[in-house]
Each structure stands twice: as structure tokens, then as C-alpha cells.
N, C-alpha and C positions, 0 to 999 in steps of 0.2 A: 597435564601430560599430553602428548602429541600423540596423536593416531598416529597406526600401523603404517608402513611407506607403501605396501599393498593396496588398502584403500585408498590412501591418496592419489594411486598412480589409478585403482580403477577408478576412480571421481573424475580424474582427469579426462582420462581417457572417453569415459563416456560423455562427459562436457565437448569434446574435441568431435565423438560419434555427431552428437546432436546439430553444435555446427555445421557440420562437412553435408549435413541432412537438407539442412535448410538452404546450405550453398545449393547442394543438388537437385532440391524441388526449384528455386528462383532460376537454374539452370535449365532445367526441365519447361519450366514454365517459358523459358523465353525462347527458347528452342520450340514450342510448341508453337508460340505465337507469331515464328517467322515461317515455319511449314503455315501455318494457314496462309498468313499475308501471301507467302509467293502463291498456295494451291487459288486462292482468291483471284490474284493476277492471270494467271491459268485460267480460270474460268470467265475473269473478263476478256481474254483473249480469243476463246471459244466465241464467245458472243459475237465479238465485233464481225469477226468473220463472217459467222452465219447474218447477223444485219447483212452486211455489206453482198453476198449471195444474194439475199434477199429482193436488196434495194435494187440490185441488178436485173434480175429475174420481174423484179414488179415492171421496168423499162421493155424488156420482152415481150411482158405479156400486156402491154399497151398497145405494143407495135404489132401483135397481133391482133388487138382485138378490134383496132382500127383498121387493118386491111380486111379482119371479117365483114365489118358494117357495111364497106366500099364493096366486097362482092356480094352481100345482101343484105340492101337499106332496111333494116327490120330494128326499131329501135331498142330491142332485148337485145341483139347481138352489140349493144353501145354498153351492157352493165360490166363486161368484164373489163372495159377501157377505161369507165369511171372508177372502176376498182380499184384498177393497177396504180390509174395517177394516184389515189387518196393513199395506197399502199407505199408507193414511193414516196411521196411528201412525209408521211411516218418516221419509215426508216431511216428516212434520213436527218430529222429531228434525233430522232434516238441517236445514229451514229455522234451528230456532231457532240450531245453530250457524252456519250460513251469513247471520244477524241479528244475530248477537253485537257487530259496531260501529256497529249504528245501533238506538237507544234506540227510537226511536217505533216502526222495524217489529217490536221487540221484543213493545211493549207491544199492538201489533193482534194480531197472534199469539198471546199470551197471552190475551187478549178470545175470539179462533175459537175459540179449545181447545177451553173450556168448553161451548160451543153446539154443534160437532160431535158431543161426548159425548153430551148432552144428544138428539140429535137420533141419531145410531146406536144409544140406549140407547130411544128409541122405536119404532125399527124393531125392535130386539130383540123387542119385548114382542110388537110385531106376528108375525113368525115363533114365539113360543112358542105366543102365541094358537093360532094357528093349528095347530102341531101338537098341539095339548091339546086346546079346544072343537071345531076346523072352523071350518068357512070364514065362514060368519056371522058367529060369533062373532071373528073376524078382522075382517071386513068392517064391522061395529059399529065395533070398536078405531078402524079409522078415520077423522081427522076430515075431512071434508072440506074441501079447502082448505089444511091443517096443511101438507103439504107442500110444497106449492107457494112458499107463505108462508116456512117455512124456508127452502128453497133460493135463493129470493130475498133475505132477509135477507143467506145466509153468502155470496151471489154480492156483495151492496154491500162488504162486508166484505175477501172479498175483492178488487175493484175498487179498494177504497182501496189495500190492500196492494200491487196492482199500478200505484195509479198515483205511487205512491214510485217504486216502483224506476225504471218508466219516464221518471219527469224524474231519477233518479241517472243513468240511462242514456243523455240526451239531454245531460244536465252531462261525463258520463265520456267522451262520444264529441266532444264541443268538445274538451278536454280534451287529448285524445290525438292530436287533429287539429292542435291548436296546438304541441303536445310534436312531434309530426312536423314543421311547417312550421319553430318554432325552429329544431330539429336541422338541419334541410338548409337556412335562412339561415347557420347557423355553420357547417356544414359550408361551404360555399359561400365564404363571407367566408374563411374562415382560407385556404383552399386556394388562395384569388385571389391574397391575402398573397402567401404560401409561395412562388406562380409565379412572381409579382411579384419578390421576394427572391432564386429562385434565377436570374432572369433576371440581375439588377443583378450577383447574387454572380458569376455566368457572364461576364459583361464585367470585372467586377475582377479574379478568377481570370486573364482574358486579359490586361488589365493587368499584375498582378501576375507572370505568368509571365516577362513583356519585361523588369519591374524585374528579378527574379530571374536574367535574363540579361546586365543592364549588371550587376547585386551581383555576379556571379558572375567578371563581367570584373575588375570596381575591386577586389573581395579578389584574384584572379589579380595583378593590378598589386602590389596591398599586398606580396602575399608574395614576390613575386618581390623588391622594395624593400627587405621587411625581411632577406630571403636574401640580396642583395648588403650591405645596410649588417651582417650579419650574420658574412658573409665578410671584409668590411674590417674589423670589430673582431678575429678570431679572426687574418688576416693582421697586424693591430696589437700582437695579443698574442703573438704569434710573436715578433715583432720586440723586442719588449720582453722576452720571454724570452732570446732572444739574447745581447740588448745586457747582460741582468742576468748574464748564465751568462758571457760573456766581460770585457764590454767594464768590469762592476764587480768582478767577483771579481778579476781581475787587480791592481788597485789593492790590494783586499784582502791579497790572497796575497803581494804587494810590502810592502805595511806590516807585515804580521805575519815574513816572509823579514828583512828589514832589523832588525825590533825584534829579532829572537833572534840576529842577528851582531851586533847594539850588542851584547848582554846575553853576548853568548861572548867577542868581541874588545876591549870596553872597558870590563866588568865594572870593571876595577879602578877605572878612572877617575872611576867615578859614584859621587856617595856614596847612601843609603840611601833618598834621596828620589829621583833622579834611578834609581834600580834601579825603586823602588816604580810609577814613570812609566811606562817602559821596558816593567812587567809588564803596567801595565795596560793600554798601549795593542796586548799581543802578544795579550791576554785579548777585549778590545773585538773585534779584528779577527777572532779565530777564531769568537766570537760572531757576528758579522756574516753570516761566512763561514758558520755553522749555519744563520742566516736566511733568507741566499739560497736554498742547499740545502730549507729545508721550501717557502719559496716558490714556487720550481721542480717538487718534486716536486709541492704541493698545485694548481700550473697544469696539470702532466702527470697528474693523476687526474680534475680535471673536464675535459679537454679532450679525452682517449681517447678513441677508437669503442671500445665495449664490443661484444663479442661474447661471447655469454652461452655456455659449454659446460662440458658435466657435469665437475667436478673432486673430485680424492680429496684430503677435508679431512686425513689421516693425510701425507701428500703434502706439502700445503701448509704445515704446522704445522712438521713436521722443515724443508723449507725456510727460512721465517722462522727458526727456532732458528739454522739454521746462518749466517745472514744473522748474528745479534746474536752468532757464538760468544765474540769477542773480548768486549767488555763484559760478558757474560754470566761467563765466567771472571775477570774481573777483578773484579768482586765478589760473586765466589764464589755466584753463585743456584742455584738447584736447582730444573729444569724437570723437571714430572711429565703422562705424556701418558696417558689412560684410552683407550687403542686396542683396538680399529680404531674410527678416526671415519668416518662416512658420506661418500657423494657428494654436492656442491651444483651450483648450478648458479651458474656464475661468471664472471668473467674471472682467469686463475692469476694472472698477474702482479699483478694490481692486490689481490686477495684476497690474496696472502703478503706487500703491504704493509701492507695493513691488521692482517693479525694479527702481524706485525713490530710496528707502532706500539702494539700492546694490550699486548703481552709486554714491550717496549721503555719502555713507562708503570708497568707490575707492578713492571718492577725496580729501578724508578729513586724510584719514592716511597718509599721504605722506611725503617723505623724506626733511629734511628742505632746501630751496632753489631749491627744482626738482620741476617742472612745471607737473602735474597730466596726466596721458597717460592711458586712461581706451580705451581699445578695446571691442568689444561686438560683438557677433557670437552664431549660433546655429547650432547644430553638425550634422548630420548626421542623420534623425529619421526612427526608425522602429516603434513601439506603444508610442514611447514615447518622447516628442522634450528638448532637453537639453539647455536653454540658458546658455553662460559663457559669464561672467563681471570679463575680467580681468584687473589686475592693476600693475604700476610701484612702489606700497609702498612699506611699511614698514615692511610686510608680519608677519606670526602669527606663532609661534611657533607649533609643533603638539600637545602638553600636552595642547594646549587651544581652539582648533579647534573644538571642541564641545560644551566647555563652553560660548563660547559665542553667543550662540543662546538666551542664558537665560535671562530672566528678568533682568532691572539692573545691568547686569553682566560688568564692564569693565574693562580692561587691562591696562589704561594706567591713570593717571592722570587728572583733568577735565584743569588742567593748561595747561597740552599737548597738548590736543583734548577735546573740549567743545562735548556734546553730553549729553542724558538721559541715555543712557545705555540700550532702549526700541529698538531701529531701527532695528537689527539685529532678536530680540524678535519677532517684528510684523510680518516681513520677512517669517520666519518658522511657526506662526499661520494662516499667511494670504493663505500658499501654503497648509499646511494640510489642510486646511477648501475648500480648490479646489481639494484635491486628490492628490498634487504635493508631491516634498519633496527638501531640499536645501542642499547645503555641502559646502564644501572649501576643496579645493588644495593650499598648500602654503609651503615656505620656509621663515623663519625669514630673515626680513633684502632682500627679491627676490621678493616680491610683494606679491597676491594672486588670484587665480580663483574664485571666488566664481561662483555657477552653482545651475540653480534650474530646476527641470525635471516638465513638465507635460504631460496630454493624447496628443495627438495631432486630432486635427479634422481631422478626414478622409475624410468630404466630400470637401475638399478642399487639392489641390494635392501641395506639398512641390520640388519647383524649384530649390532651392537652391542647 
């Protein structure tokens, strides 16, 4: 039966919420990650600038600290001068890596080097002046104007270099402002969505709850339907066992009664064909009469209450033996038991049918003239205990080793091997209805294993 179209539509719906969720976090997420990258750029902007300030200002205070020295040779007034060059040489280390993706500030950069060189290697000259000739002779060195001139130059110089950065920095701050406003439009959008969706999904859910309450009544109704038409079949098959178990066997048991007083009381009468008549229809009937019997018994194995309890497979196996003593002695088998077999978990009765029917198959295929040799063992259990019922027959092809689990199914002749074609049948319904399952290992013409698995009772510890 197909669920409500309410549920299906809220399933959907909220499969579609979950989506649109993940769209909008990978949205969020990459939106977030372009707000940083630009605020990052921003902030490498900031820097460059302040270096490049910097680097300027350290040039300044070179050129001061070298006119200090030259108006008083005192070699402490020389540390601010050493300072400034080793300050400059830095920042500008720094700058060129902090220029490294933009070519042109590369290339100004490159351009100042040489001229700040050029221009602290004349203040040099000016401080040696000075402490070698005096002050004059210092004072000569200077040109008038020279500095002035230079600091103005390296100020354009750098004015260019800063006025990059400042339009990077007027680009990077759009930039970021936009990468912001994007973010919290999709934020926005998605979220409106989402509300939107789980509102709809919220009234489907409440739909869907009411369908799930009439689904919940109509399968109550089903079941209840299919319980009563379930109980009228099982009452029908009652009755039909009944009717098969009295009302035809009696016929049966009448025709076969009758043919064997023809065949006592008017033997003489009948000649050889009317005998051969006679036999067959005493043969028919007891056949019959086997038919009903698996019939019967294969209705009473699937129509049990199973109640599953721990059973001693040593237990069960002598039981079935003694079940089959009579056939078994009549030709002559030899049953071999590798005891103590484990505990399973069972129902007893239905389980000493089942291995009645395996031992009851062992000895009935057998080779003509070979005395029946059925061994019986249980392997080795971990969760689950394996019995094998192995045999010296006739064994079974592999193309048939399935098929004859089946109803009716038989392989061989009823002239061969008399049989209902059920035993094998019952076998396989009786071990599914416990949780087991059965198989066969065989070679034609080499015998067969047949082997049936079940739980094994754990509270009961396996010696074997």
C-alpha cells in the first residue's frame, strides 16, 4: 500500500529543506572566506603603507642625525644615524617582500634603493669629514640646497609609491564592502527560504501526522481483514484435513481391506491377470494411503505454534532411530551416532521429525544389494550447530540438489523407491518454521550429507 500523499509531499519537502541548508552553509562558508581574503588584503595594505612611512622617516632621521654629529662631534650623537640606516635597510627588505604581487611597486622600489644609497653614502662622507678635517671642512662638504633637493625628490618618489597603495586600498575596501553586503543578501535570501519551507514543511508535517492517523486506522482495518480471512483459511484447512484424515482414508483403507480378502478368499478363482489387478489396486491404495499420511503430516509441521526450547540433539536423534526401528532392521542399516551431540534450540517434536525424514531418505536410496551405513555427527558450533546425516547411497546429482526440497518433487521412479515425494519437503518447512535451514553435499552414485543448521542453546555448554 503507498503512503499518504501528505507524507510523501512532507518527505520531500524536507529532503529539498536539508538541501537548500547545505547549499546555504557552502554559501555562507564561501562568502565568508572572500570577506576575509579581501579584509586580509586590507590589512596588507595598511602595512605597506605604514613600512613605506617608515622607511621614509628612517631616511630623515639619518639626515638628521648626521647634521647632529657635524654640529657636535660626540660620537653618541652617531647612534641615531646608525639606527636610522639599519632601520632603513629593514623596511625595505620587508617592503620588497610585502611588493612581491604587484610589479610596478616592485619596480619604484627598486628605482628609491639606489638613490637612498646614494644619498646616506653622502651623509657618510659628511660625518667622516667631520671627524678627520673639523667642522669647516664638513661645512664646505655641504652643498647647499643638495638636501633639501634630495629629500624632496625621494618624498615624490615615495608619494608615488603611496599613492598605489592608496587607490589598492580604496579598490580593496569597495571590495570587502561588497564581499560583506553579498554575504548578508545570501545570508538573508537563503534563510527567508529555509523559514519559508519550514513553515510549509510545519503545516505538511501537521497534515501528514492526521494522514498517518487515518494510514494507521485503514492498515488496523487491513489487518484485522487479513486476520479474519486468515483464520477462515486455517478453519478451511482444518477442515480439509479432517475430511482428508477420515472422510478419504476410510475409502482408502476399505479398498485396500477388500482387495487383500479378494486376494485370501478368491485367489483360486482369478486367473493371473485378474491376481496381477487385485495387486495393483492393494499397491495403489496403500500408496495413497502414504500420500495422505505426508500430506497430513506436511499440514501439521507448517501449521504448528512453534515454541522454540533448548533440546538435547543426542535425545532427539535416539528418538527418530527408534521411530524408524522397524524399517531400519528390515534392511538391515547400521546407524552410527558421534555422541554427545549439543543442545539446539527447537521445537522436540517437529525436530525428531525432521531428522526421522533425513535418516528415513539415507536408508531408503541405497545401492541394490549394499546394507545402508548412515553416520550422524555435529560439527563444531560457533552461534550455530550443524547436524550431518551422512549416507552410503546413491547420491544426487548437483542440477538436483535444490529441487528436491520441493513438494512432490521426485527423482526417481515410485517402482525404484516408494515414497510421497513430501519427506524432504517437510524437512525444509519444518527447519524454517524453527529459524534453521537444510542443504546437501553430494556426488552421484558417492552417497550424500545432508546437513541442517540451527541456533544453538547457549545456556547449555557443547562438549563435543
Amino acid at each position: 500500500m503507498l503512503l499518504p500523499r501528505g507524507i510523501v509531499s512532507a518527505n520531500l519537502l524536507l529532503m529539498v529543506l536539508i538541501v537548500l541548508l547545505a547549499v546555504n552553509a557552502l554559501i555562507s562558508y564561501h562568502s565568508a572566506r572572500t570577506v576575509i581574503a579581501n579584509e586580509n588584503r586590507v590589512s596588507h595594505t595598511y602595512e605597506v603603507l605604514g613600512d613605506i612611512e617608515a622607511m621614509f622617516s628612517s631616511v630623515k632621521d639619518a639626515q638628521r642625525g648626521a647634521r647632529g654629529f657635524v654640529l657636535i662631534p660626540q660620537e653618541q650623537f652617531l647612534a641615531p644615524f646608525d639606527r636610522a640606516k639599519s632601520e632603513y635597510l629593514r623596511r625595505f627588505e620587508v617592503l620588497r617582500e610585502l611588493m612581491a604581487d604587484n610589479p610596478r611597486q616592485q619596480s619604484r622600489l627598486a628605482a628609491f634603493n639606489p638613490e637612498v644609497v646614494e644619498y646616506l653614502n653622502y651623509l657618510d662622507r659628511e660625518v667622516v669629514t667631520r671627524r678627520m678635517h673639523g667642522f669647516q671642512a664638513a661645512e664646505a662638504l655641504i652643498v647647499n640646497g643638495y638636501t633639501t633637493d634630495r629629500i624632496d625628490e625621494l618624498g615624490k618618489m615615495i608619494d608615488e609609491m603611496e599613492g598605489e597603495e592608496r587607490s589598492l586600498l580604496a579598490y580593496r575596501l569597495a571590495q570587502t564592502r561588497r564581499s560583506i553586503r553579498t554575504a548578508a543578501i545570501n545570508f538573508a535570501v537563503a534563510n527567508a527560504v529555509a523559514i519559508a519551507l519550514l513553515v510549509v514543511a510545519f503545516i505538511l508535517i501537521v497534515r501528514g501526522a492526521r494522514h498517518r492517523q487515518r494510514y494507521a486506522v485503514e492498515l488496523e482495518d487491513r489487518v484485522q481483514q487479513r486476520t479474519a480471512e486468515l483464520e477462515e483459511a486455517n478453519t478451511a484447512l482444518k477442515a480439509f484435513t479432517y475430511s482428508v484424515s477420515h472422510d478419504l482414508r476410510a475409502p482408502l483403507r476399505g479398498m485396500s481391506g477388500l482387495g487383500k480378502a479378494l486376494l485370501e478368499d478368491y485367489a483360486d478363482r482369478l486367473d493371473d491377470m485378474g491376481r496381477r489387478y487385485v495387486t495393483g489396486i492393494v499397491g495403489a491404495a496403500r500408496k495413497m494411503d502414504a500420500l495422505v499420511d505426508g500430506l497430513l503430516l506436511f499440514s501439521r509441521v507448517t501449521r504448528t505454534k512453534i515454541d522454540l526450547q533448548p533440546v538435547d540433539l543426542t535425545a532427539a536423534v535416539h528418538e527418530a532411530r527408534g521411530q524408524l526401528a522397524a524399517d531400519l532392521e528390515s534392511q538391515n542399516a547400521h546407524i552410527s551416532i558421534r555422541e554427545p551431540l549439543p543442545w539446539v534450540m527447537a521445537q522436540r517434536n517437529v525436530l525428531v521429525q525432521v531428522i526421522a525424514n533425513l535418516v528415513s531418505n539415507a536408508v531408503k536410496f541405497r545401492h541394490q544389494g549394499v546394507a545402508p551405513q548412515v553416520t550422524i555427527w555435529a560439527e563444531k558450533p560457533v552461534e550455530k550447530v550443524r547436524l550431518v546425516v551422512k549416507d552410503n547411497g546413491i547420491g544426487i546429482a548437483p542440477e538436483h540438489q535444490e529441487r528436491i526440497f520441493g513438494a512432490f518433487e521426485r527423482l526417481h521412479a515410485t517402482e525404484s523407491f516408494e515414497g510421497s515425494g513430501l519427506g524432504l519437503a517437510i524437512v525444509r518447512a519444518g527447519l524454517e518454521r524453527m529459524g534453521g535451514k537444510v542443504g546437501v553435499n553430494s556426488e552421484l552414485g558417492r552417497g550424500s550429507e545432508f546437513w541442517l543448521e540451527l541456533p544453538m542453546a547457549k545456556e547449555h555448554r557443547y562438549a563435543g
